[in-house]
C-alpha positions as CSV (number, residue, x, y, z in Angstrom):
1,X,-60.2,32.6,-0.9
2,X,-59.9,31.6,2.2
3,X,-60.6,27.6,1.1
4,X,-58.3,27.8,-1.4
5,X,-54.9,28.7,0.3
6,X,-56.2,26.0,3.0
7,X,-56.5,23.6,-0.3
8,X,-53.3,25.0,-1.5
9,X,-51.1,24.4,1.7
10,X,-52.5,20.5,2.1
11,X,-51.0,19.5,-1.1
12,X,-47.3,21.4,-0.4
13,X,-46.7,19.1,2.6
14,X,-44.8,16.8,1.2
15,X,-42.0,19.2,0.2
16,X,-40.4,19.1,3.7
17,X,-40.5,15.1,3.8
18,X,-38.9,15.2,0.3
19,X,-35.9,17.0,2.0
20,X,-35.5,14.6,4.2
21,X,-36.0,11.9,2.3
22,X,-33.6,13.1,0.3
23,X,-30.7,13.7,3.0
24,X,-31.4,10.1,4.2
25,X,-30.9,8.5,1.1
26,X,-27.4,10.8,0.8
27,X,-26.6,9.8,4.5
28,X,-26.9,5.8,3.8
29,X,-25.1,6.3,0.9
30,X,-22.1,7.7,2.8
31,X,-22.9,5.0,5.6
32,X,-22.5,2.6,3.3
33,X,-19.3,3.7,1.5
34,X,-17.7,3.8,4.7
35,X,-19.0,0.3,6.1
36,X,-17.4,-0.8,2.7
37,X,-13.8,1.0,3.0
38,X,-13.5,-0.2,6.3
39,X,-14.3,-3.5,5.5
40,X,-11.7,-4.1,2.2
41,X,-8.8,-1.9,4.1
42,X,-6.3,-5.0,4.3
43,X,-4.3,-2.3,6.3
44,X,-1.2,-2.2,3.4
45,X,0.1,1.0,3.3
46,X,3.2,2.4,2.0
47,X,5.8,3.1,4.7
48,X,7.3,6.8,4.6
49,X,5.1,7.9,1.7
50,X,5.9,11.6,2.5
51,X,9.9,11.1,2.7
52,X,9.4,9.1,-0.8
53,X,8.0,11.5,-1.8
54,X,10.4,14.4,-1.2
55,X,13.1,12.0,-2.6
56,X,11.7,11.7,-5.7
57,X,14.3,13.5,-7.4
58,X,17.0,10.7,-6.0
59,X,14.4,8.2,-7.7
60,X,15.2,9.7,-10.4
61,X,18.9,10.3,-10.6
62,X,19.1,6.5,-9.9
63,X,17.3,5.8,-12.6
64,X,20.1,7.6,-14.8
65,X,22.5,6.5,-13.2
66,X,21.4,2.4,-13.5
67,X,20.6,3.4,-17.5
68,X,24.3,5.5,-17.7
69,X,25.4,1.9,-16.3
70,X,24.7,-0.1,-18.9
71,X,23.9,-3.6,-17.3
72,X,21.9,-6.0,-19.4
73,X,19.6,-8.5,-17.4
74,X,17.9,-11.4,-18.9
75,X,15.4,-13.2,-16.3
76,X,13.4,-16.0,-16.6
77,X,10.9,-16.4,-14.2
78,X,8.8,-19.8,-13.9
79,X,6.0,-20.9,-11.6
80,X,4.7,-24.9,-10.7
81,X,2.5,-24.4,-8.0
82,X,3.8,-22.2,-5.3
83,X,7.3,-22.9,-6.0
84,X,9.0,-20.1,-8.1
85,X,12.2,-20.4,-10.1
86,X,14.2,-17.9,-11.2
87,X,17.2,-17.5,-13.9
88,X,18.9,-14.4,-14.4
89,X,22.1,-13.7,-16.6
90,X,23.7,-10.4,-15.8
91,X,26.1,-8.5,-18.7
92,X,27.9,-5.5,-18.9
93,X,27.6,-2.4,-21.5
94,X,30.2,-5.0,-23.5
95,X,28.5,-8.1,-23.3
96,X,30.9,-9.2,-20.8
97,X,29.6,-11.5,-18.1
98,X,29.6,-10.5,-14.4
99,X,30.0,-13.5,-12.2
100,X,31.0,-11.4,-8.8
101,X,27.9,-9.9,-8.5
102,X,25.9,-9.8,-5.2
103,X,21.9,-10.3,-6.1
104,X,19.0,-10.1,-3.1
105,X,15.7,-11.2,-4.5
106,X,12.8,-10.0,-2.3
107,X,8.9,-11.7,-3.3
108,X,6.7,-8.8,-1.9
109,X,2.9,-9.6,-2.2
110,X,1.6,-6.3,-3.4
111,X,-1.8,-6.9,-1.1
112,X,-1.1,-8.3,2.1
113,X,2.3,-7.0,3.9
114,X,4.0,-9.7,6.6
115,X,4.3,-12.4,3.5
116,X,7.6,-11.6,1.5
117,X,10.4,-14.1,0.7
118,X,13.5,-12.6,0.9
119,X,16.8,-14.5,-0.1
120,X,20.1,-14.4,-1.6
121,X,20.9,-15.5,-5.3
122,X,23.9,-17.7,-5.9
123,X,26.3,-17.9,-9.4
124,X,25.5,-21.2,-11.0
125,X,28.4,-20.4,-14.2
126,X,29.1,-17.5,-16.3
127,X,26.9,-14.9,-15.0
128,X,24.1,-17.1,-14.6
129,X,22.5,-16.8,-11.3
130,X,19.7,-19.2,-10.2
131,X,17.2,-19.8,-7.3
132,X,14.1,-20.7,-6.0
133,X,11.3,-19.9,-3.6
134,X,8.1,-21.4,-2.1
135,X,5.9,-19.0,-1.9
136,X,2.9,-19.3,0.8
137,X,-0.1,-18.0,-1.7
138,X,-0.8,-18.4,-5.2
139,X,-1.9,-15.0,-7.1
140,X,0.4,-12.1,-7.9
141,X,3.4,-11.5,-6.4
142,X,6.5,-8.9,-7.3
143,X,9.6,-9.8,-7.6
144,X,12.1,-7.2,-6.5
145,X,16.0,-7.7,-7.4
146,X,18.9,-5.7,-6.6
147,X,22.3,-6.5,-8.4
148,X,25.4,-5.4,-6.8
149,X,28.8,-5.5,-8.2
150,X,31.8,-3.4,-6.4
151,X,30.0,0.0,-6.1
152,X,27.1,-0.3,-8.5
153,X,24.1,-1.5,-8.7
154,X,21.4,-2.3,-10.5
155,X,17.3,-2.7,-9.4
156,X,14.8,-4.8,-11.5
157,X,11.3,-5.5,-10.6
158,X,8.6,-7.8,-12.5
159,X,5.4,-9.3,-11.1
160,X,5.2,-12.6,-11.2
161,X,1.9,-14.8,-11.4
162,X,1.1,-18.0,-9.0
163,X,-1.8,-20.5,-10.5
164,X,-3.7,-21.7,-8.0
């Protein structure tokens, strides 16, 4: 009896190395996720994320508001090589052109913060407004326009692609 519970215990000892072996393989695992997330983190993060957040409701009402509006914006966007070209034609509700309008065009790179072209839009002829930008980097890029015309406004945003 004796023999056999000696027998018995010699082949149980690998239980307590499969615990371990088991918690090692979890603890590279996590080792390894975090090498990784350290490694990709460009450092982009959104600024004020909790005060966005809490005026979400403003969002919103905006959003109504710029509808209730009534604007109609056709853009063209084109790209040849890193220089990006950009025609917009702003209407009212009516169909009437607006040609006082103040338009800000802002390209953000959506990965890498420090990069954005920022610049004012000029009136070519009835409501047309054109510009251009050279961008430093090919890829994706947004662009972010705000119309403004006496007391409203109107936002638009479209990504636009770079070939490299």
């Amino acid at each position: 009896m004796a023999r056999a519970l000696i027998r018995q215990a010699g082949r149980d000892r690998w239980i307590p190395w499969a615990f371990v072996a088991f918690f090692g393989v979890v603890l590279a695992a996590n080792a390894a996720m975090i090498w990784i997330a350290f490694a990709t983190w460009t450092g982009l993060e959104t600024e004020g994320a909790y005060q966005k957040g809490l005026a979400y409701n403003r969002t919103l009402a905006a959003a109504r508001a710029q509808d209730a509006l009534g604007w109609r914006i056709n853009l063209d966007v084109s790209a040849v090589g890193r220089l990006a070209e950009f025609e917009l034609t702003l209407a009212d509700r009516y169909g009437s052109l607006i040609e006082d309008a103040k338009i800000r065009a802002a390209f953000v790179r959506p990965t890498h913060a420090g990069h954005d072209v920022v610049l004012e839009v000029p009136h070519v002829h009835a409501g047309v407004y054109r510009a251009e930008a050279a961008l430093p980097f090919a890829g994706v890029w947004e662009l972010h326009l705000v119309a403004e015309s006496g007391s409203d406004a109107y936002r638009l945003r479209r990504r636009v692609y770079l070939e490299p």
